[in-house]
C-alpha positions in Angstrom: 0.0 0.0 0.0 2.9 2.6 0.8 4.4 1.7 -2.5 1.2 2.3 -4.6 1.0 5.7 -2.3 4.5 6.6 -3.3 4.3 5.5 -7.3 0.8 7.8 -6.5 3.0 11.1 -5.7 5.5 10.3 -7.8 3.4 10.7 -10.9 1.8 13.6 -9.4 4.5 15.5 -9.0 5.0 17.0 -12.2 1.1 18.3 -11.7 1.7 19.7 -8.0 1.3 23.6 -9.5 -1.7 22.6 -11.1 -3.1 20.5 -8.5 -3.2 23.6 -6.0 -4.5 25.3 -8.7 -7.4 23.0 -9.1 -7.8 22.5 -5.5 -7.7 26.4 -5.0 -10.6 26.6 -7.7 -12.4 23.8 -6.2 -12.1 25.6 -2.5 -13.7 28.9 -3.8 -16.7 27.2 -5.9 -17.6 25.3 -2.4 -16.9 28.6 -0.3 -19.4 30.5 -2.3 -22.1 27.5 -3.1 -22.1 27.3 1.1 -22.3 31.1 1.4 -25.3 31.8 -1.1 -26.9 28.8 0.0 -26.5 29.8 4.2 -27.2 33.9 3.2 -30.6 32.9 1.0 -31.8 30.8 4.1 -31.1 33.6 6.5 -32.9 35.8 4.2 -35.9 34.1 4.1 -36.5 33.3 7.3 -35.8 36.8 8.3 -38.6 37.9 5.8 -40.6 34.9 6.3 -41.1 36.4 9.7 -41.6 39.7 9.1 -44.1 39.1 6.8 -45.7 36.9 9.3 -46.3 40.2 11.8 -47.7 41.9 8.6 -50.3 43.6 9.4 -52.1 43.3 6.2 -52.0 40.9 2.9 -50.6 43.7 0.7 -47.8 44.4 3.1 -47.3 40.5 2.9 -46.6 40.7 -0.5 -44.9 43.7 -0.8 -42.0 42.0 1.7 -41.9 38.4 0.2 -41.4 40.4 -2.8 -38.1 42.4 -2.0 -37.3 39.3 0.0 -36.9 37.3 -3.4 -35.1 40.4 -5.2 -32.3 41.0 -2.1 -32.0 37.3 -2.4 -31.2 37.4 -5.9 -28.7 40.3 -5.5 -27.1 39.1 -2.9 -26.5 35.8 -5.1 -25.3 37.8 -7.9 -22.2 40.0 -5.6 -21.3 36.5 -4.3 -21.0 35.2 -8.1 -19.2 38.5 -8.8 -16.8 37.7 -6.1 -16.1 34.5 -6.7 -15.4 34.7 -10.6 -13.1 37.5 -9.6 -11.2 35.6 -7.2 -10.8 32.6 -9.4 -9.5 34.9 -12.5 -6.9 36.0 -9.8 -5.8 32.2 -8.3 -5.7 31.9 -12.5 -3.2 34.4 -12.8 -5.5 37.0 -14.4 -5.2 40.0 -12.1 -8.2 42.2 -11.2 -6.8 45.0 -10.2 -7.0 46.2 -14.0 -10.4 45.5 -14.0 -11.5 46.7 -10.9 -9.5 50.2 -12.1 -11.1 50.3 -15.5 -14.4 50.5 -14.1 -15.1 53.8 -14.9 -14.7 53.0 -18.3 -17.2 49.8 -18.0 -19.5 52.1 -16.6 -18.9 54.8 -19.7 -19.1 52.0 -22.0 -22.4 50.6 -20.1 -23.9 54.5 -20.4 -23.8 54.4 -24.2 -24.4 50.6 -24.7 -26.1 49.1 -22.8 -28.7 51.7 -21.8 -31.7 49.8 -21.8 -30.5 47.3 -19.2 -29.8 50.4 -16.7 -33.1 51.7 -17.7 -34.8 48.5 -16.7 -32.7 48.6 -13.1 -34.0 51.9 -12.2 -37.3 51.1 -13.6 -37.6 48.1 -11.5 -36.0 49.9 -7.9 -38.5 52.1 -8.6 -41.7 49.5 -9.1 -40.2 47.8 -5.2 -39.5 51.7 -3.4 -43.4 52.8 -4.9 -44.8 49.6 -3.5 -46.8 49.2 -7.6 -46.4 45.8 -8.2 -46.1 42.8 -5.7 -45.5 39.0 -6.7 -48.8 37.8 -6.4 -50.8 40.9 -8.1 -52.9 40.5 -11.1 -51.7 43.2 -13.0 -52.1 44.9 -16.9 -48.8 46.5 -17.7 -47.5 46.7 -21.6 -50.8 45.4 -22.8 -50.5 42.0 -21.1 -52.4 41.6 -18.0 -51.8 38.2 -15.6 -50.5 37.3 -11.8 -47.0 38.4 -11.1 -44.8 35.6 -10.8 -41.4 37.4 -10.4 -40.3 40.6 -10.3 -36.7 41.3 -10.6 -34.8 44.8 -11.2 -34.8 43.7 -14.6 -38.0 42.5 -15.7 -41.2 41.0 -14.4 -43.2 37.8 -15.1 -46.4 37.7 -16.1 -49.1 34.8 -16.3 -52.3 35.3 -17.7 -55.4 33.2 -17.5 -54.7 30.7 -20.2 -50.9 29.8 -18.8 -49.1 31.9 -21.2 -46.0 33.8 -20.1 -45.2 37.2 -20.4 -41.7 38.4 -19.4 -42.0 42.4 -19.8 -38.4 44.5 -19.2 -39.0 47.1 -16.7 -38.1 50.1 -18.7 -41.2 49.2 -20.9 -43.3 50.3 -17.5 -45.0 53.1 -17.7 -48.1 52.6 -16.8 -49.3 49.4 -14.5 -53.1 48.8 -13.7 -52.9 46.4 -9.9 -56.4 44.7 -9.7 -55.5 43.6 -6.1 -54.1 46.0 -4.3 -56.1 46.7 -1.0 -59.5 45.8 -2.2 -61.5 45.6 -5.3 -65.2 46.2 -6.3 -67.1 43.0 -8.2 -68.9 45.0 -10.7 -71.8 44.1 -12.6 -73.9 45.4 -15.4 -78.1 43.6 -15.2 -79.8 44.0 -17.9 -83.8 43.6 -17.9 -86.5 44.2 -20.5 -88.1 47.6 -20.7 -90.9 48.2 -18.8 -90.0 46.3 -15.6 -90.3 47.7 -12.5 -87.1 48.8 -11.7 -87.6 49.5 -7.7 -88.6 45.7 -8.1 -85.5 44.8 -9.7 -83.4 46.5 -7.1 -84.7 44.6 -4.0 -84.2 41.2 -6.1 -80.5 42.9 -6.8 -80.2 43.7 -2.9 -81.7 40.4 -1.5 -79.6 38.4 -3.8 -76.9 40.5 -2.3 -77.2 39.5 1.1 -78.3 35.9 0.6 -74.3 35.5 -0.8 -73.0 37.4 2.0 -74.7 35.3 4.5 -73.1 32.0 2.8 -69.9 30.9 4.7 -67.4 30.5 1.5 -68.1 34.2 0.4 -69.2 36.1 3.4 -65.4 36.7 4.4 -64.7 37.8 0.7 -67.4 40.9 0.5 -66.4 43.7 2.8 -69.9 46.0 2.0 -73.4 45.7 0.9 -74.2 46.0 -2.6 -73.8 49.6 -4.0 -76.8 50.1 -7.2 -75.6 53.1 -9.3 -78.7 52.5 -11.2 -79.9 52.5 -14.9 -76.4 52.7 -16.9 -78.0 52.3 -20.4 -81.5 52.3 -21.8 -82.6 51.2 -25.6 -85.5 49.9 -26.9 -84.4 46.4 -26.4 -82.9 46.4 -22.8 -82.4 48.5 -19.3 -78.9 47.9 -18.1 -78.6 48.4 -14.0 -74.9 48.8 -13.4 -74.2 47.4 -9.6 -70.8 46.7 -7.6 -69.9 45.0 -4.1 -66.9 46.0 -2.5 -64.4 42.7 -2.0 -61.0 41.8 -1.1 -58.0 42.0 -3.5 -58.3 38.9 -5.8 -61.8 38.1 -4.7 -63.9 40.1 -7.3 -63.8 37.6 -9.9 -65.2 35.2 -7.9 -68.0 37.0 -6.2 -69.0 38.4 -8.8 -69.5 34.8 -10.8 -71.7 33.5 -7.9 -73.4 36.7 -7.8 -74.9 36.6 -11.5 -75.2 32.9 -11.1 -78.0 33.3 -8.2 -79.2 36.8 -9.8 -80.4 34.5 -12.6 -82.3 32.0 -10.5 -83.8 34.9 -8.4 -85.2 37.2 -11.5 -86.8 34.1 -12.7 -88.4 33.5 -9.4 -89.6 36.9 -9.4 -90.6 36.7 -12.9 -88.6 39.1 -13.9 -88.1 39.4 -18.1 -84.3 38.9 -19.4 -84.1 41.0 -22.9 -84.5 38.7 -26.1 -81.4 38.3 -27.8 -81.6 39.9 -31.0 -82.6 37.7 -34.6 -80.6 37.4 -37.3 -82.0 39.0 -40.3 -83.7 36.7 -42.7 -82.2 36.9 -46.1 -84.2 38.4 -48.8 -86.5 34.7 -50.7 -85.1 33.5 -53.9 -86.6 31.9 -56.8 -88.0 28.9 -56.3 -86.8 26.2 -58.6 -90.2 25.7 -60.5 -90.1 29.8 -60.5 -89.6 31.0 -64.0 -87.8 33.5 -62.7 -85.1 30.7 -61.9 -84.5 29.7 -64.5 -84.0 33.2 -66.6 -80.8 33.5 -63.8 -79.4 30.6 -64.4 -79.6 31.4 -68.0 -78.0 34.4 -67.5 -75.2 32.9 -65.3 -74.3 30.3 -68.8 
């Protein structure tokens, strides 16, 4: 066994330089794996906990989400570092780099100016509090639950499971559908010449039948609010109606909402507007019509 030890090192020992190299490498990779991995666990369970004494669901958010971006910064510095010492255990030295960084940063100012646009565009989306993972948001056109938000861009997922990843200098306007609370609005539309008091107690009972049930009562935070006749043609008065919910809950309510507003107008015989007929198309010659057979001469 010493022998094969010795016959070991003795072919090694042409590779010593290399090996501390390697080992050096090796040392620096593990180093900085075990100090992202022990930084990103201290991280979240430091905002894990302070999201827990949140007071409300929005400030809930609003932490888990600069939670995730520290995290990913932080992860990004230790990369940074780590390359940087390995170019130097290479042979490469940083110094020169770390002094030409004024001229990185020139060079970034005139190319790369979109990317820094997106940076500021996105410290500025977390310091304003606009847009939280979790948020069902319209921004650029697209509209979907925010996924991840970075400094650089944000991730969008709409209804259907399509993904949207929007840069955050493209933000200029965003429309949050859940922050603090939301209203589930509806539009009713009846026939003309209903009573429309009538209508509005059926629209108000329903109201409070759903907030008495146990799966939506904690999601409706008022009684229903009738703004009254929105449109009126000859065909159909539309009552336009909301109930004040929590963030992400409108959708819902107002889907069980319409669904026992139907059963309760037809209880109350109350007339749903006739969908409008197609128009007939003008008769044609019949095929014993003389006329028929004059247009088909024609068409010979």
């Amino acid at each position: 066994m010493r022998e094969q030890l010795l016959e070991l090192r003795a072919l090694l020992a042409p590779y010593v330089d290399e090996l501390k190299l390697l080992g050096s490498i090796v040392a620096i990779l593990l180093l900085a794996l075990a100090l992202r991995f022990a930084l990103n666990r201290i991280l979240r369970r430091f905002f894990a906990g302070v999201g827990a004494r949140a007071p409300t669901v929005d400030e809930q958010r609003r932490i888990g989400t600069i939670g995730n971006v520290l995290r990913n910064t932080v992860s990004l510095l230790i990369i940074a570092i780590a390359v940087m010492l390995i170019l130097n255990q290479i042979g490469i030295s940083i110094a020169p780099i770390l002094g030409a960084a004024g001229v990185v940063g020139i060079a970034v100012g005139f190319g790369a100016q979109s990317l820094v646009k997106d940076v500021f565009s996105g410290f500025f989306l977390l310091i304003e509090n606009q847009i939280r993972v979790g948020d069902v948001v319209e921004i650029v056109g697209k509209s979907g639950v925010v996924e991840e938000l970075t400094l650089r861009r944000t991730k969008l997922r709409s209804y259907d499971g399509s993904v949207h990843y929007i840069s955050n200098g493209l933000v200029t306007t965003v429309t949050n559908m859940s922050a603090e609370f939301a209203f589930a609005v509806v539009d009713v539309a009846v026939t003309p010449g209903e009573n429309v008091d009538h209508v509005f107690e059926v629209m108000r009972a329903t109201a409070q039948e759903l907030r008495a049930i146990d799966d939506f009562g904690p999601k409706i935070l008022g009684d229903l609010e009738i703004a009254g006749v929105d449109r009126w043609t000859d065909t159909a008065l539309t009552i336009r109606a909301r109930i004040k919910t929590r963030a992400l809950d409108q959708w819902s309510v107002r889907r069980e909402y319409l669904q026992r507003l139907e059963t309760a107008f037809r209880r109350a015989n109350i007339r749903f507007p006739s969908p409008p007929q197609p128009a007939a198309a003008p008769p044609g010659p019949s095929p014993g019509d003389p006329a028929a057979h004059d247009t088909m001469a024609r068409s010979s």
